[in-house]
N, C-alpha and C positions, 0 to 999 in steps of 0.2 A: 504493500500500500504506500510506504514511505516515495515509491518511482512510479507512483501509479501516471504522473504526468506521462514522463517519459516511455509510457509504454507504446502509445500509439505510434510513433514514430520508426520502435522496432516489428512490432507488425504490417508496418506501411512497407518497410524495405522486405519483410518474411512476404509479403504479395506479391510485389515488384516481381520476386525470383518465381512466384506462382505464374504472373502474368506470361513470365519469358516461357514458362516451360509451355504452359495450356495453350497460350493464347494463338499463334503460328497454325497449328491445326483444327482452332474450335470452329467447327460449324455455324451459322446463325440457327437461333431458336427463336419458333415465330416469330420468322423475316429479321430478328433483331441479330445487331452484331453482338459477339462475346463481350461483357462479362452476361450480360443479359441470359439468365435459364442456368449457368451453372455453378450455383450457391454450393451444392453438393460436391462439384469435384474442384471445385477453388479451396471449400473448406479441409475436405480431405489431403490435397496436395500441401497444406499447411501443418497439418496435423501430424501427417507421416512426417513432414523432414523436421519438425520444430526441433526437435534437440540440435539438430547439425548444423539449420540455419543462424536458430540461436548463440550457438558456440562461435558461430564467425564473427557476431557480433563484438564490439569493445565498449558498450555502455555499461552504465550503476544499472538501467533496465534490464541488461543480457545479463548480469552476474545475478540478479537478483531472480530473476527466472529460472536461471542454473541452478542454484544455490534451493530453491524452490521444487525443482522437479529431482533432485539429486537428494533431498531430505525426504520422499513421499509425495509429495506434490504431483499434481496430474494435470496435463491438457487432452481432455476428452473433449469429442463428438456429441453435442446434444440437439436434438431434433425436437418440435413444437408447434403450436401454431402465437405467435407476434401478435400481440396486442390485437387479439380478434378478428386480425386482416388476412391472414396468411400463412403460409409452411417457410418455417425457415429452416437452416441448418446454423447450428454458430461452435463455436469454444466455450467449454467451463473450465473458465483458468483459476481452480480455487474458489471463494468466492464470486471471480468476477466472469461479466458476461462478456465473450471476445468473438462479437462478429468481422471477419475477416471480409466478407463477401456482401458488407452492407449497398455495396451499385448494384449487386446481380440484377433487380428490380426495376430501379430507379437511377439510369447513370450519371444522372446529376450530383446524388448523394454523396458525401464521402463515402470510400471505398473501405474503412473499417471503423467500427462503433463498439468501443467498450464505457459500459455501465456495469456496476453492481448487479448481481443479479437479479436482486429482491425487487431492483425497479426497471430489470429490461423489459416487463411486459411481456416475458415468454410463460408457457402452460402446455401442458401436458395435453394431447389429445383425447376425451374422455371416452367417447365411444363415437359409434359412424353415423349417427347423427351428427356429432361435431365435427366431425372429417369431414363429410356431407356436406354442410353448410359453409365451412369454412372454403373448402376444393368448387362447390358451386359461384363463392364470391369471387376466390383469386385468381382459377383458371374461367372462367365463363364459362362451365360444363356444368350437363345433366348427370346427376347420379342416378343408377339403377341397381336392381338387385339383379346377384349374375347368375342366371338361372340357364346362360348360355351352354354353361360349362360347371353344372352342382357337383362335380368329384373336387373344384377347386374354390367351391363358394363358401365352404366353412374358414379358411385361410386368406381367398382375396372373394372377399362376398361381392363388390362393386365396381360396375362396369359404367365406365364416364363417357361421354359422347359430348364433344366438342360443338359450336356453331358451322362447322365445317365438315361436319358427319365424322371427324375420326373416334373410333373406339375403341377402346382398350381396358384392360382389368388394372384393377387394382388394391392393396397397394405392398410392392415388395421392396418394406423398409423393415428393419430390424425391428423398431419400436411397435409396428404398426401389428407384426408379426406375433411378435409376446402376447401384447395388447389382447389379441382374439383368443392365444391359445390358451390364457390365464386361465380364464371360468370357463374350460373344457367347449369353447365357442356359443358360448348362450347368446353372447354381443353379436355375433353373427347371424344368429339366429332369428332374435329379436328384428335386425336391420330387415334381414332376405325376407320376413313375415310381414312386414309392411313398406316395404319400401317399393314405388313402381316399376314394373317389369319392362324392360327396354323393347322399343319398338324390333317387332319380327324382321323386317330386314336388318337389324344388325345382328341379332341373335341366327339370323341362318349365314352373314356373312361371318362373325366369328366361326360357328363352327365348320363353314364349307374349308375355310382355309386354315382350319388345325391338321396336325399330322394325322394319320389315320390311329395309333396308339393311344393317342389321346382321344380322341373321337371315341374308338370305342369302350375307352373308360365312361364315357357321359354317352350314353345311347338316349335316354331322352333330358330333355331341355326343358325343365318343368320348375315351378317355385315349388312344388312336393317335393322335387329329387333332392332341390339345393336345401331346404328343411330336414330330409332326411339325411343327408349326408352329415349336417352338424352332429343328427342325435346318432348317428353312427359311430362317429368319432369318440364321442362321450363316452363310451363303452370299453374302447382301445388308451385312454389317457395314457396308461403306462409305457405302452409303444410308442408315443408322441414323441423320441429324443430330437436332438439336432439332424441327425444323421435322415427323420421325414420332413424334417422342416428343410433341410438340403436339397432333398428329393424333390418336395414340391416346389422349392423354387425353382430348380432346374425345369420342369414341367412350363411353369410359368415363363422361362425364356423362354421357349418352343412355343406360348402362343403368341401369334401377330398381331399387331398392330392395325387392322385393318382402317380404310376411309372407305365410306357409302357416298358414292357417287350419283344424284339423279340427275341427268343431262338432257333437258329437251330435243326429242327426237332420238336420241343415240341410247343402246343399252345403258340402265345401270349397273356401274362395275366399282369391287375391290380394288383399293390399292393398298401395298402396306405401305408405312411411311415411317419414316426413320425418327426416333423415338427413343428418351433417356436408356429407356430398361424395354428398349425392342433387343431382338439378338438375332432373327433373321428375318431376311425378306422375301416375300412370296410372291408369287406369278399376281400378275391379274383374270379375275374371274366376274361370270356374271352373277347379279345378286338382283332377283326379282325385289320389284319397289314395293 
């Protein structure tokens, strides 16, 4: 605390080195140029090197950070939603709150924002209601309940649909992951029971373009199958380790990312589109409207 001034200024140069590395290859995300969309891999690419970055440094801030993470001291990954607005990703540097990635958003902003925690305005996501409402304000997307694919609705129950028709599941975060498998997916359960069932052309373009393995894990596409797949689960907790939460995520990179396309005059078709946690791309195909 005594350098808390001084810290921002070593995190400005720990980004700088973030910038050189990311920035050369990043893609734009919706149309935007980098830092824009990559909160997540700015924050991780700080996180991985901070000892080494830190070490280069020759500030009272860099000794006191050393000095800091060499007695116990921790700089972890915490993920949230921001003052009711948004997903963020930041640093818990001890007490304090070290957003590295404060432009990703807004490039106007300073590019890092440390506060105390107690008044960053960051919270836990409580259940997919709150995911829901907060992912419907920041991204402009529909939530649904994903009844496309119920062997994978207990774990990522909700399928978002953009104003551009693209759709995709969600959400494969570590936090997000726990979160449902805590109370043996009740929270899952509750959402997929009331939550609205995504328009039939996306639910036939999801499944037209999952592998065929997957497919015939989910034979029908029902809010009964994706109900019963939670109280299934329920039964198996003890099997539940890392090693099916693995499993299922890997599952989860195999499905696509699809966009529903309606085109006056011309078929509607699938495309996939490239996407944080897409991992491949599929052909295009037609998808009755």
């Amino acid at each position: 605390m005594p350098v808390l001034s001084e810290l921002e200024p070593l995190f400005l140069a720990m980004r700088a080195e973030t910038d050189r590395v990311l920035k050369p290859g990043a893609f734009a995300r919706r149309e935007k140029p980098y830092p824009y969309g990559y909160c997540l891999e700015i924050t991780q690419d700080v996180v991985t090197h901070l000892r080494a970055r830190n070490a280069r440094a020759r500030t009272a801030a860099a000794r006191a950070v050393s000095a800091f993470l060499k007695h116990g001291g921790a700089g972890t990954m915490v993920w949230g939603v921001l003052r009711d607005r948004y997903f963020q990703n930041a640093i818990q540097l001890g007490s304090l709150y070290v957003d590295v990635a404060n432009d990703s958003v807004d490039p106007n902003k300073p590019k890092v924002e440390i506060l105390p925690m107690a008044e960053s305005g960051l919270e836990l996501v409580r259940d997919l209601d709150h995911f829901a409402r907060i992912a419907e304000r920041y991204w402009g997307v529909r939530c649904y309940a994903n009844t496309a694919l119920p062997a994978l609705a207990p774990l990522f129950p909700v399928v978002i649909v953009d104003p551009t028709y693209r759709a995709l599941l969600q959400s494969k975060t570590g936090y997000m992951m726990r979160l449902l498998a805590s109370d043996q997916f009740r929270k899952s359960e509750r959402w997929l029971s009331a939550a609205p069932e995504p328009p039939p052309e996306v639910v036939q373009g999801i499944r037209e373009h999952c592998p065929p393995d997957i497919l015939g894990a989910n034979l029908a596409a029902t809010r009964e199958a994706s109900l019963e797949a939670c109280r299934a689960l329920r039964g198996r907790a003890s099997l539940l380790d890392e090693a099916w939460i693995d499993r299922m995520g890997e599952i989860f990179d195999r499905v696509p990312q699809i966009r529903v396309l309606n085109v006056p005059s011309k078929p509607a078709a699938v495309h996939d589109m490239t996407r944080t946690n897409a991992r491949f791309a599929t052909s295009v195909g037609a998808v009755a409207a």
